[in-house]
C-alpha positions in Angstrom: -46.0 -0.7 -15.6 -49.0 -1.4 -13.0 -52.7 -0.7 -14.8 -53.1 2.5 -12.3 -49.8 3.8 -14.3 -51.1 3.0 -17.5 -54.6 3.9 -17.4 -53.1 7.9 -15.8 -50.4 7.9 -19.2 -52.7 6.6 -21.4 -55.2 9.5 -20.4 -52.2 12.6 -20.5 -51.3 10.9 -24.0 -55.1 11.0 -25.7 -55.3 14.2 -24.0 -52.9 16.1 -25.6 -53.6 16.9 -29.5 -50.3 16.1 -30.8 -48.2 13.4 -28.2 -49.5 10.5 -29.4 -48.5 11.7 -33.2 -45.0 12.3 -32.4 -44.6 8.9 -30.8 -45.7 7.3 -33.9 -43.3 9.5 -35.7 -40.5 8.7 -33.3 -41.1 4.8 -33.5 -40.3 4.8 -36.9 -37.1 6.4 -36.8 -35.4 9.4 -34.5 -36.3 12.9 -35.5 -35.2 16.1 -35.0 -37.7 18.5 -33.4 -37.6 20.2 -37.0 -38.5 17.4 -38.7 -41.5 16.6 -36.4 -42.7 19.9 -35.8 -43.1 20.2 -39.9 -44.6 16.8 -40.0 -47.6 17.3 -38.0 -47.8 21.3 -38.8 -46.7 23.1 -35.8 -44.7 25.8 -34.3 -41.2 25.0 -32.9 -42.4 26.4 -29.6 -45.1 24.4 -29.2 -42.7 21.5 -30.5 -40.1 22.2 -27.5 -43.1 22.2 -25.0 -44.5 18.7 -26.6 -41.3 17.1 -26.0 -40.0 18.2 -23.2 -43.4 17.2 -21.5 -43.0 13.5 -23.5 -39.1 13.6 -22.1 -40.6 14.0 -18.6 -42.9 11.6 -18.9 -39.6 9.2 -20.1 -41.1 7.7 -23.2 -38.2 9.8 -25.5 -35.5 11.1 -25.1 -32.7 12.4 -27.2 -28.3 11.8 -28.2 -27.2 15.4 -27.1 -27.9 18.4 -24.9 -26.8 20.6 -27.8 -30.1 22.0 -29.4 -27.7 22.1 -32.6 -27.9 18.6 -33.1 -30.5 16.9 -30.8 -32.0 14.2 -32.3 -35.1 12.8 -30.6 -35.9 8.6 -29.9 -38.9 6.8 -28.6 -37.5 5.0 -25.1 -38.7 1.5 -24.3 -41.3 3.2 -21.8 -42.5 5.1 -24.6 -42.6 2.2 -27.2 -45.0 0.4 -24.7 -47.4 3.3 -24.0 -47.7 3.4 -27.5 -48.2 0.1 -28.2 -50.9 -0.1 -25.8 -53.0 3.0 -26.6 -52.8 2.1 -30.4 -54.6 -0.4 -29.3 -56.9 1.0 -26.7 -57.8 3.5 -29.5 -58.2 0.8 -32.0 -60.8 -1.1 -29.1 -62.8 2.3 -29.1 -63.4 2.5 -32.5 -60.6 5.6 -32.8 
């Protein structure tokens, strides 16, 4: 990932109130958007617009198109961004 790249994702992920949660969630262990959703205390619809946007982005992703039993992962992509803007935040004082 070049440092234009990174500096634009590492901007949308601070920018949005909940993205960088659910990537800490998700690099602990898959989730389904249930389990997330009542993890950081919010609705399901905002939940499918989180991920989807994460999903677009490619840092998750998730073992089936059936909503039934989607289960969501951090992707290697996403496991980097994090990595890095844990410790941006932590350089800021965040």
């Amino acid at each position: 990932m070049n440092d234009k790249k990174k500096i634009e994702d590492t901007n949308w992920l601070l920018s949005g109130k909940y993205r960088v949660r659910i990537l800490e969630i998700l690099s602990t262990a898959p989730s389904t958007p249930s389990e997330i959703a009542e993890k950081i205390n919010i609705s399901r619809a905002s939940m499918s617009r989180i991920l989807k946007a994460l999903r677009e982005k490619s840092f998750i992703d998730c073992t089936s198109s059936s909503a039934k039993n989607r289960l969501y992962f951090i992707t290697d992509a996403g496991k980097k961004i994090f990595v890095h803007v844990h410790t941006f935040t932590k350089q800021e004082g965040g």
